[in-house]
C-alpha positions, 0 to 999 in steps of 0.5 A: 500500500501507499505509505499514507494508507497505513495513517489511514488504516490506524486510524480507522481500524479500530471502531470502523464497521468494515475492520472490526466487522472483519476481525469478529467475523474471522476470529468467529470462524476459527472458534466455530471451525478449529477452536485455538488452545493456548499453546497452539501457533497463528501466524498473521500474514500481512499483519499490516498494524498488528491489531487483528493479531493482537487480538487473537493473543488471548487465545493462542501464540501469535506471530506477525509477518509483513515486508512494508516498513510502514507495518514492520514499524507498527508491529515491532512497537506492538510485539516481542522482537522475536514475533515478528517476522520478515519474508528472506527472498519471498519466503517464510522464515519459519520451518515446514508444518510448524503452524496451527493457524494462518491468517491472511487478511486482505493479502492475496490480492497484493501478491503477483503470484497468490498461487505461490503464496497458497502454496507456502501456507501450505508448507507452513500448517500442521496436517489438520491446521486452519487457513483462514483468507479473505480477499476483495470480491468481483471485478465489477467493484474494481475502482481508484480504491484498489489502484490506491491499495495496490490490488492485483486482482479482485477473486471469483468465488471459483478463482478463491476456490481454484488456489486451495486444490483438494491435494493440500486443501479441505475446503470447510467454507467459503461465501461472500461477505458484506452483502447488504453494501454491494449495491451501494458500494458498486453505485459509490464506485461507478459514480467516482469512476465516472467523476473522475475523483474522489472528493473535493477534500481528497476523502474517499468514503472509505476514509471516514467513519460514519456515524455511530448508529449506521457503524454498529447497523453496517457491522452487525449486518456485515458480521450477520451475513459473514456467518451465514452458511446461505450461499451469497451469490455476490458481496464486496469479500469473500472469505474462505477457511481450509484444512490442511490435509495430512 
């Protein structure tokens, strides 16, 4: 991401709908799939702030992984020296099948090749061990937002699916999430694509945090369709959640 992008993401994280919503839902996802003990190991990959892996400390060992120095700096104030990791030559410091969990949150989209990268969580997960992903859906939304975050792609649910093939992979469960907002973020979308610009002041609508009643209505909404096994045909995420196979 563009170095600005990390202020924004701090600032915002925290309380807004769309981060924490992400963060309860995945966190649920692995209690309801693969409950953590404490001497379990989760491995946050693009761990960005650090504020999804800290979160997840109460449950289980955590480490962090990221190559931008924005959020290595972010992660070595908030984390022991020896929790957070650095990628040496693409490649996970970390010895084969020494994990319990994987998350990456928001990730693949980034990566040129996110089939290479599927491929390390799996050297990376225990056999039995949970990969939890999620990646920005439906190129029908693709816009300045993604340009600005350095997207490569945004995923299918049948693309999402293709990376995780049934040799390494059980696939536990996969849907769309933050339903309810397609239509207004696909019409907030085509319209600045049409204006040309964001805002006058430079702020996008993804910048801000709305008002407190709408906040908590768009995170409940979003959390409630998130844990829904009801096959969403369209969302503006998706997420999936795989078993390492023996």
């Amino acid at each position: 991401m563009d170095s600005a992008e990390y202020d924004n993401l701090a600032a915002l994280e925290r309380d807004h709908w769309y981060y924490s919503g992400k963060r309860r839902l995945v966190r649920s996802w692995i209690e309801r799939l693969r409950p953590p003990a404490a001497g379990d190991v989760l491995l946050d990959c693009g761990a960005g702030t650090g504020l999804f892996a800290a979160e997840m400390e109460s449950c289980c060992r955590v480490l962090v992984l990221d190559d931008h120095e924005e959020s290595l700096g972010m992660l070595r104030a908030r984390f022991q020296p020896g929790q957070v990791l650095v990628p040496a030559g693409g490649n996970v410091p970390l010895p084969d099948r020494s994990l319990d969990y994987l998350t990456a949150l928001d990730v693949l989209e980034h990566i040129p090749d996110d089939a290479a990268a599927v491929r390390g969580f799996a050297r990376l997960l225990r056999p039995g061990g949970l990969a939890v992903v999620t990646v920005p859906a439906g190129m029908a939304l693709w816009s300045d937002w993604d340009v600005v975050l350095h997207h490569q792609r945004r995923y299918s649910r049948q693309a999402l699916c293709a990376l995780f093939g049934p040799g390494d992979w059980e696939i536990l469960h996969v849907n769309h999430t933050n339903v309810f907002a397609y239509p207004a973020v696909w019409l907030l979308r085509r319209w600045r694509g049409w204006r040309g610009s964001s805002r006058a002041d430079g702020k996008r609508a993804e910048d801000r945090l709305p008002p407190r009643w709408l906040n908590v209505l768009l995170r409940a909404a979003f959390v409630g369709a998130g844990l829904s096994r009801i096959p969403f045909p369209f969302g503006v995420s998706l997420l999936l959640a795989a078993r390492r196979r023996g």
